[in-house]
C-alpha positions in Angstrom: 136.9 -33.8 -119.0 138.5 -31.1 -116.7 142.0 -30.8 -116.2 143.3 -32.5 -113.1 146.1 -30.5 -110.5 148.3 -33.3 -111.3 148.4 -32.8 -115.0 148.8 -28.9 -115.0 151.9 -29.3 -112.2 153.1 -31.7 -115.2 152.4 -29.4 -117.4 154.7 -26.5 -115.5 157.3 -28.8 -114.9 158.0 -29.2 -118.6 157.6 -25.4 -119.2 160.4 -25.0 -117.3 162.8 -27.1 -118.3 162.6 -26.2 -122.4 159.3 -23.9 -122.7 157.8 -25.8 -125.8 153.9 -25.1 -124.5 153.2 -28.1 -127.6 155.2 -30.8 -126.5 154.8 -29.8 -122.7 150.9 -30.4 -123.4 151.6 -34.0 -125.1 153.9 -35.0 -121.9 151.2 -33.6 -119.5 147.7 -35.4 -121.8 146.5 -32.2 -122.0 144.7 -30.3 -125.2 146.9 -27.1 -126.8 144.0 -24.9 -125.7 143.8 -26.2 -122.4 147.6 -25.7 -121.5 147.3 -22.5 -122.4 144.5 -21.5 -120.6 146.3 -22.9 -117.4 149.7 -21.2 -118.3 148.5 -17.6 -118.5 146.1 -18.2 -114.9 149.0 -20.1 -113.7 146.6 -21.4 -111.4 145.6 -24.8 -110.6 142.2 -26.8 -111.6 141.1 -27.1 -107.9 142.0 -23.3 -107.4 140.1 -22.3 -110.5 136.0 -21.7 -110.0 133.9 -23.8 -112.5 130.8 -22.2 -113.1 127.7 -25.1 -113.9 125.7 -23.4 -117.1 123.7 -26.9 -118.0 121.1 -28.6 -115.6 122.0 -31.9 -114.2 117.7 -32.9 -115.1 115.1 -31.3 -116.0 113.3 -28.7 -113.8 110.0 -30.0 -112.6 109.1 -26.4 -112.0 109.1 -24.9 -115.8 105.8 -24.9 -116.2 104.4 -23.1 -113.4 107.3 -20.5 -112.3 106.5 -18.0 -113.8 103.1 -18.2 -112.2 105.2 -18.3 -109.0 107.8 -15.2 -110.1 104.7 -13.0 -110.5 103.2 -14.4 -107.0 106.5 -13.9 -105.3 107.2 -10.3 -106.6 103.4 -9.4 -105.6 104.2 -10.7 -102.2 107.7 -11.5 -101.2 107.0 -12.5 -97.7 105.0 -15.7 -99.0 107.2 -18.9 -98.2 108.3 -21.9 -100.4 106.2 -24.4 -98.5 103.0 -22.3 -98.6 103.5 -21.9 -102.3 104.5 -25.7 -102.7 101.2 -26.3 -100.8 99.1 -24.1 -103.3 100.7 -25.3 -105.9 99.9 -29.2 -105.2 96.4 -28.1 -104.3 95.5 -26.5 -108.2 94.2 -29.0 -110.6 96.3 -30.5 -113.1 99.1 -30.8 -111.2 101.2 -33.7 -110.4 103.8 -32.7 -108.0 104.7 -34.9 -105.3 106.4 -34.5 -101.5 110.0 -35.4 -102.3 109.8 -32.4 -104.8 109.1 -30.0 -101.6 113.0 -29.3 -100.9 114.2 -28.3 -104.4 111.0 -26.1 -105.0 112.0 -24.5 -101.6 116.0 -23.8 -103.0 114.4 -22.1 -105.9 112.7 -19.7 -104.3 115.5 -19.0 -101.9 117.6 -18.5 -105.0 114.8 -16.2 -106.4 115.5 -14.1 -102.7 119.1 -13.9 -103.3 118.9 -12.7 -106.9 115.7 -11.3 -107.4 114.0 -10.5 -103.8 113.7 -7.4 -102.1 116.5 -6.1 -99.7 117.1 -7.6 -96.1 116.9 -6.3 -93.3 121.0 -5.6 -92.4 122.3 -5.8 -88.8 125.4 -3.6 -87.7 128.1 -4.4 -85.6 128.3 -2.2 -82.6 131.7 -1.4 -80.9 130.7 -1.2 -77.2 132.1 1.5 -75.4 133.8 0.3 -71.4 131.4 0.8 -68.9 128.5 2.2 -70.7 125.9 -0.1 -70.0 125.2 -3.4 -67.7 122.2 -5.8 -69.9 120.0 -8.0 -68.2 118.2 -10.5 -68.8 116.5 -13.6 -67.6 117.0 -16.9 -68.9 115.5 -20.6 -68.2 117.7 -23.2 -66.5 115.3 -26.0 -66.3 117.9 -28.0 -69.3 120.3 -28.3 -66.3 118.2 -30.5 -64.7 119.3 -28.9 -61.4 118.2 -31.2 -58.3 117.2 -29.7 -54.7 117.4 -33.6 -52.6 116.2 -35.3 -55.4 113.5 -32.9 -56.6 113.4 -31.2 -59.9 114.6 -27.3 -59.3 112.1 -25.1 -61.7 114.0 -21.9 -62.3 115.4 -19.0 -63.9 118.5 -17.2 -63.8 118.6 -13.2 -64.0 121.9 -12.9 -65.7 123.4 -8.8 -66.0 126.2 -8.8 -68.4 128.9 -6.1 -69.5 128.9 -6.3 -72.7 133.0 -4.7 -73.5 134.1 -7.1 -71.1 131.9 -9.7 -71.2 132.0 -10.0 -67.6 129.0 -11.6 -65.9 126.9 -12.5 -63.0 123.9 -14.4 -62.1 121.2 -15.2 -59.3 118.8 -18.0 -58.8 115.0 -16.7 -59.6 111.5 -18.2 -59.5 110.0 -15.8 -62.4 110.7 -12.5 -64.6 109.8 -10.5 -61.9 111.3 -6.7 -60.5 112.1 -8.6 -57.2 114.1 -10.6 -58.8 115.5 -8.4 -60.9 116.7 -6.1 -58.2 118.3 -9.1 -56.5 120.0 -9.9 -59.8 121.1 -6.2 -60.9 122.2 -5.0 -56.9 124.4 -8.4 -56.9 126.1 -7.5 -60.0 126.9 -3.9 -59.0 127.9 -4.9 -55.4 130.0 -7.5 -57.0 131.6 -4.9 -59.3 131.8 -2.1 -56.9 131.1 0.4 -59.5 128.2 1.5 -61.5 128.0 2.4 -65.5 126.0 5.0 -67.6 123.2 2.9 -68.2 120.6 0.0 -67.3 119.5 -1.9 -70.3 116.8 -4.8 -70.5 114.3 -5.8 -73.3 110.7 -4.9 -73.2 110.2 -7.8 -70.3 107.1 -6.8 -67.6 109.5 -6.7 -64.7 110.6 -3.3 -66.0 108.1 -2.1 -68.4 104.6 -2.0 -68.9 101.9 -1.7 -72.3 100.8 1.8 -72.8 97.7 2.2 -74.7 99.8 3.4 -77.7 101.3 0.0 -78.1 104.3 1.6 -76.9 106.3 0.1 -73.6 107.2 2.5 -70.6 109.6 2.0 -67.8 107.6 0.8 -64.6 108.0 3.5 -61.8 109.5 0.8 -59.6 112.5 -0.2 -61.8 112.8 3.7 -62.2 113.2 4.1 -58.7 115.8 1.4 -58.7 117.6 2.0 -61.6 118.3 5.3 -60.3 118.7 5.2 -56.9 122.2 3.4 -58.2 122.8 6.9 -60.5 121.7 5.1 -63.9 119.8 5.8 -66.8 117.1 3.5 -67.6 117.6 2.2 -71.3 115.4 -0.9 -73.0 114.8 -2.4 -76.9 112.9 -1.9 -79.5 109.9 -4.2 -79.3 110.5 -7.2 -81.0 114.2 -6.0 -81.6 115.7 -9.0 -78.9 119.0 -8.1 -81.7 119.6 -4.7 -79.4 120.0 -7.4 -76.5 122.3 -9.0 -78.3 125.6 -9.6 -76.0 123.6 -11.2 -73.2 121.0 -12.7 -75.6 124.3 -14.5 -76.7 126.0 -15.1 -73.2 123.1 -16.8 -71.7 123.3 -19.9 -74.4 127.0 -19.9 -73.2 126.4 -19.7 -69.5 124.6 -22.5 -69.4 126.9 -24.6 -71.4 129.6 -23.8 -69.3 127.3 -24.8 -65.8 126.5 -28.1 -67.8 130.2 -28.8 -68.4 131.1 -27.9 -64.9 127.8 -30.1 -63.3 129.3 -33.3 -65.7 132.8 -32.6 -64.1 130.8 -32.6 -60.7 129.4 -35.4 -61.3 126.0 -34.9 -60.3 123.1 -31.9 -60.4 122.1 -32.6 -57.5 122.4 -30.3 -54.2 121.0 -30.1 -51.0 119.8 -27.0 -50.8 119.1 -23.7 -53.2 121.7 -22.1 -51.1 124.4 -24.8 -51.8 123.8 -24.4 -55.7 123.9 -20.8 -55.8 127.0 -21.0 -54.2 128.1 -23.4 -56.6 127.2 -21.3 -59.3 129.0 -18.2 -57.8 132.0 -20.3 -57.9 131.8 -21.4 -61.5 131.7 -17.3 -62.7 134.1 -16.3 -60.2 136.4 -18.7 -62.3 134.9 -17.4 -65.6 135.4 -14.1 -65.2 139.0 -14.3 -63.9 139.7 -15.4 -67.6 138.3 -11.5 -68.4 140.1 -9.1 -66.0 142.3 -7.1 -68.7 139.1 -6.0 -70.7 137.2 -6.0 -67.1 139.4 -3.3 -66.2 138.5 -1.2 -68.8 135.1 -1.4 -68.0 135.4 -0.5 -64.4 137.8 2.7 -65.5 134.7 3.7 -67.4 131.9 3.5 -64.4 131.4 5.6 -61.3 131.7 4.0 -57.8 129.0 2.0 -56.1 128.3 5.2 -53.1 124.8 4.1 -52.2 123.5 1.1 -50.2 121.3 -1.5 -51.5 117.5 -1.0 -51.5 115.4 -4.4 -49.5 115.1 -7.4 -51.7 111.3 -6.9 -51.9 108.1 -4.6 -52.7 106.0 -3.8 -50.2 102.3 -3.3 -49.9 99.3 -3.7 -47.7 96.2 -6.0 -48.3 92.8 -6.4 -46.3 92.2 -9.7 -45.4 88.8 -11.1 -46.9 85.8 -12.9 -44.6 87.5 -15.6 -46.8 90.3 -15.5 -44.8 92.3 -15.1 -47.6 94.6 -12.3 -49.5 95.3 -11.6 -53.4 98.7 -11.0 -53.9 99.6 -10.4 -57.8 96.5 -11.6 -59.2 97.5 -14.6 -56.7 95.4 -16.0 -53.1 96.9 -16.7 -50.3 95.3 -17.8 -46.9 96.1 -16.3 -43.8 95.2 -17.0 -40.2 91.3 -16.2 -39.7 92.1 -14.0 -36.6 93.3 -11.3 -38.7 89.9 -11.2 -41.2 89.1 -7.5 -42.2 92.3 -6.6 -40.2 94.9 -4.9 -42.7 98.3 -6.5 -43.3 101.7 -5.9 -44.8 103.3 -7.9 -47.0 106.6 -8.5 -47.9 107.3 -9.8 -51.7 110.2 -11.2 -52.3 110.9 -13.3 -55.8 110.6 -17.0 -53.9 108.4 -15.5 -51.0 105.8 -14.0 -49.2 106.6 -12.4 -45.9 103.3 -11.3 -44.0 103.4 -8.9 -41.0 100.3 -7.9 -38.5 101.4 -4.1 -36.8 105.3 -5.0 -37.8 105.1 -8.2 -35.9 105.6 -11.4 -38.2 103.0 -13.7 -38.6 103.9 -16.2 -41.3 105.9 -17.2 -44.1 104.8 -18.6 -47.5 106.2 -20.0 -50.8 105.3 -17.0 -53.3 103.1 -18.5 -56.6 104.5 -18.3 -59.9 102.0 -17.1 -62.7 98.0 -15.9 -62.1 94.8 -17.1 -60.4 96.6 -19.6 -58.0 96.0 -20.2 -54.6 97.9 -21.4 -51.5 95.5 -22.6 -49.2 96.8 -23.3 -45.5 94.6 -25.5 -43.5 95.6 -25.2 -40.5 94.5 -21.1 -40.7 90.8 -22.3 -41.0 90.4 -25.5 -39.7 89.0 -24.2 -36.6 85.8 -22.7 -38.7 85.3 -25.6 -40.9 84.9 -28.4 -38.1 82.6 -25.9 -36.8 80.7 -25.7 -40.4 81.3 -28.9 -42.3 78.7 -28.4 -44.7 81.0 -26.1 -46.4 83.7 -28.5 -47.2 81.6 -30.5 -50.3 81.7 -27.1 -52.4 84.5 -25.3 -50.6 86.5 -23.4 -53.5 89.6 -23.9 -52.4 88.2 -27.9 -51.3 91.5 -29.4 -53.4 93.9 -27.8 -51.5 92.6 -29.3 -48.2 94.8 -32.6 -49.0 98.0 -31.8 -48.2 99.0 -35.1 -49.4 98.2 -37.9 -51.3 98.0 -40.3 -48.0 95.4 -37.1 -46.8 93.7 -38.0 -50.1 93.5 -41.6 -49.9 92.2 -41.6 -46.6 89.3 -39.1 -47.3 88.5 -41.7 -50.5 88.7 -44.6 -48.2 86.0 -42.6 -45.4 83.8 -42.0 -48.2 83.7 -46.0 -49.0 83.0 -46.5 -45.2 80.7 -44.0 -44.2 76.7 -44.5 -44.6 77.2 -40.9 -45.8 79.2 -38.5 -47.6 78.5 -36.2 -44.4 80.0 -38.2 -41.6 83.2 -38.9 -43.8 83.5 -35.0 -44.3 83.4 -34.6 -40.6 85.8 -37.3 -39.7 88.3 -35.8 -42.1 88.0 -32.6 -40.7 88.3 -33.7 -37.0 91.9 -35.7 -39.0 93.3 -32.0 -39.9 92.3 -30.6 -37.2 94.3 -33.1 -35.7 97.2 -32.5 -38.0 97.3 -28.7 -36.8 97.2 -29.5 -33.1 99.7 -32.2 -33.2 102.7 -33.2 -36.3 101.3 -33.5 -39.7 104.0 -35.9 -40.0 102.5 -37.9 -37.3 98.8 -38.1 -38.7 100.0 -38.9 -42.1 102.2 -41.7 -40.8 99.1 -42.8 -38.8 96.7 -43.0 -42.0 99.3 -44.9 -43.3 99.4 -47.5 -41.0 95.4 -48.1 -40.7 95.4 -48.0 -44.9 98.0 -50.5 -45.1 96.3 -52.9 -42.4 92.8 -52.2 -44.4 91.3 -50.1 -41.8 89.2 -47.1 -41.5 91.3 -44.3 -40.9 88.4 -42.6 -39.1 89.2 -39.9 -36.7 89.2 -42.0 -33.4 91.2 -44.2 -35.1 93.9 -41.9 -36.1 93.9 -39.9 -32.8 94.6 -43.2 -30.7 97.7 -43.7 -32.9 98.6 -39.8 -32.8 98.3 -38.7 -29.2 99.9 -40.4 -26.5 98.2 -42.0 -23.2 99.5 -40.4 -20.3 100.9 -42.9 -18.0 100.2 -44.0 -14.8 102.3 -42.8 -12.4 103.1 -45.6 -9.6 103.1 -45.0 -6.0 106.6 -45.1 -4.7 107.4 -45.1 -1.0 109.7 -42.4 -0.6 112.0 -44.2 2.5 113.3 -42.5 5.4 117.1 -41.4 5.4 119.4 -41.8 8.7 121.6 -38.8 8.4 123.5 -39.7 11.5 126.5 -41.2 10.3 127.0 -38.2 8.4 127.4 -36.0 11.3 130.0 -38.8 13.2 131.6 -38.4 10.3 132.2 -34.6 9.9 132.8 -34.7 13.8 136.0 -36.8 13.3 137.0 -34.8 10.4 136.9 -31.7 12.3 139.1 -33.8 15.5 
């Protein structure tokens, strides 16, 4: 049995008072040997490490591991479970689930003793305003609310890493527009610029060579250096080189969810309204860094140059579809400007389209490839003109602006005699809805589905547009002005 700390401070005790090591082991129930072993450490039992060298059972593994030594050493990248796996799968063998996490602690014993070196990772001392990171981080956990709704979203997050000063902006995707929102707010904000631009190998700012290789993308060049820095990325694969931000976005968004549970809510009414919200929380964050913040900004050059538009630009010819592609994106546009060329402005959450500089409309901007925005009210006009082409229409789904829209064209198809006339009564319904209030219609189809009516276009168009009334016939009466005049006569008296 081991020696306990109670019996060796026993032990001391009686050494000290008359130094007999025999009788002071008696008094303390310990053996001779043992007391002297703990009076030249003159350590205690619990300070003293006990090194195991018998097996508490009897190692289901004897048998095959040596098989499994040779297989490691011939491959040290193989993994316990794989192994584990083979090894169940050979005949003769017996081993069973519960035996899957000690087989897995021997051969991560056999790493640390036996394996091949590791890959080691060095600390880096970050020099004060060498470099602002970015990178963009998912904020969907926050469960952010816009009036109710479920706010999809990103933030693009720039970081000093000396400092640890930091800034964020609200973003739709991991795209250069957003990153130049996100990088031009954190240099306005700091009013200074450092050495270097670093992000990982993310598309917004770097593109696949055929070499495997990445290269900068001529835009975020342009950018990067119209603010006077240098352009620096990752390894591929190496998000390690990324580390300080890597690290800072886990802890940005703990601090929004504490802040949001001391708000009491995640909901806001407006994108605007939460960004604003957000600004405040970092303000207050970074406050808590201004001694090593001044460092940084000692080490960066003023912020002498004014910030570039919030968007790319680029021009587009406007198909006999009506439509536009837009990053591997459509989009409709009005038919009036079909084989016309337009402008278009691409901003992270929009698209801004112009005809000859003048405006012409305003769309949400997709998120990801082959979607399509389809506006009905920019080719209604042609359809009620050709329904035949709305059965096998391409874009036929995103004709229902609404579910209500939906329902109603389901409930013409019950009532027609054919799929035809219920095709052309829905069109003449959004053709409706772009003359009038879609608002309107839809609360019109409402009303005839809840009362178990046709919502046929008739129908809906007595609802929608109003009867002009009847104007009565008034007698317009005739006006004795002559007591007026008796009366400004005996004024002027």
């Amino acid at each position: 049995m081991r020696a306990t700390d109670a019996q060796v401070r026993k032990l001391m005790e009686e050494l000290s008072r008359h130094g007999k090591l025999g009788l002071a082991a008696m008094r303390a129930g310990l053996h001779g040997a043992t007391a002297r072993k703990y009076r030249d450490l003159g350590k205690l039992p619990s300070e003293v490490p006990m090194k195991r060298n018998w097996k508490t059972r009897e190692d289901p593994f004897k048998e095959d591991w040596a098989l499994v030594h040779e297989m490691l050493r011939d491959a040290p990248e193989l993994e316990g479970k794989a192994l584990f796996e083979w090894l169940c799968e050979q005949p003769g063998r017996s081993y069973e689930e519960g035996q899957l996490r000690t087989f897995q602690r021997r051969v991560r014993e056999w790493r640390a003793t036996e394996g091949p070196p590791k890959e080691v990772f060095f600390a880096q001392e970050h020099r004060p305003g060498e470099a602002l990171q970015t990178d963009f981080t998912w904020a969907t956990e926050l469960d952010i609310r816009i009036k109710g709704e479920l706010f999809v979203h990103m933030l693009c997050h720039p970081v000093l890493p000396y400092s640890n000063w930091e800034w964020a902006t609200v973003c739709r995707s991991e795209s250069l527009a957003a990153l130049k929102v996100g990088i031009q707010a954190a240099l306005v904000r700091l009013g200074r610029v450092p050495e270097f631009s670093q992000t990982d190998n993310s598309t917004a700012a770097t593109h696949s060579l055929s070499s495997k290789k990445r290269a900068f993308n001529d835009n975020y060049v342009a950018l990067v250096r119209h603010f006077g820095m240098t352009p620096r990325t990752t390894g591929v694969g190496k998000k390690e080189q990324n580390g300080d931000v890597e690290a800072l976005n886990g802890a940005l968004k703990r601090r929004l969810k504490q802040h949001l549970l001391l708000r009491g809510s995640t909901d806001f009414e407006s994108v605007e309204e939460y960004e604003a919200w957000l600004h405040t929380v970092l303000v207050r964050a970074n406050s808590l860094r201004s001694r090593r913040l001044k460092d940084d900004l000692d080490g960066m050059l003023p912020l002498r140059v004014k910030c570039l538009p919030e968007y790319t630009e680029d021009e587009f010819r406007v198909s006999s579809w009506s439509t536009i592609r837009v990053e591997r994106n459509s989009y409709s546009v009005p038919s009036r400007l079909i084989d016309e060329r337009v402008r278009v402005h691409v901003y992270d959450d929009r698209l801004e389209v112009y005809y000859k500089d003048v405006p012409q409309f305003t769309t949400e901007r997709l998120v990801g490839r082959n979607g399509r925005r389809i506006d009905y009210r920019h080719i209604i006009w042609s359809l009620v003109r050709k329904p035949g082409a709305f059965p096998r229409y391409k874009y036929r789904e995103e004709l229902f602006p609404s579910l209500t829209f939906r329902k109603a064209y389901d409930a013409l198809e019950d009532a027609m005699a054919s799929e035809r006339n219920a095709d052309i009564h829905y069109l003449r319904i959004l053709h409706l809805a772009a003359t009038e209030m879609e608002c309107e219609v839809e609360a019109a189809l409402d009303l005839l589905l809840e009362a178990g009516l046709t919502p046929d276009a008739d129908a809906v168009k007595e609802l929608v547009v109003p009867h002009v009334p009847e104007l009565p016939d008034i007698p317009v009466p005739d006006v004795d002005l002559s007591g007026y005049d008796r009366l400004l006569q005996e004024v002027s008296l």
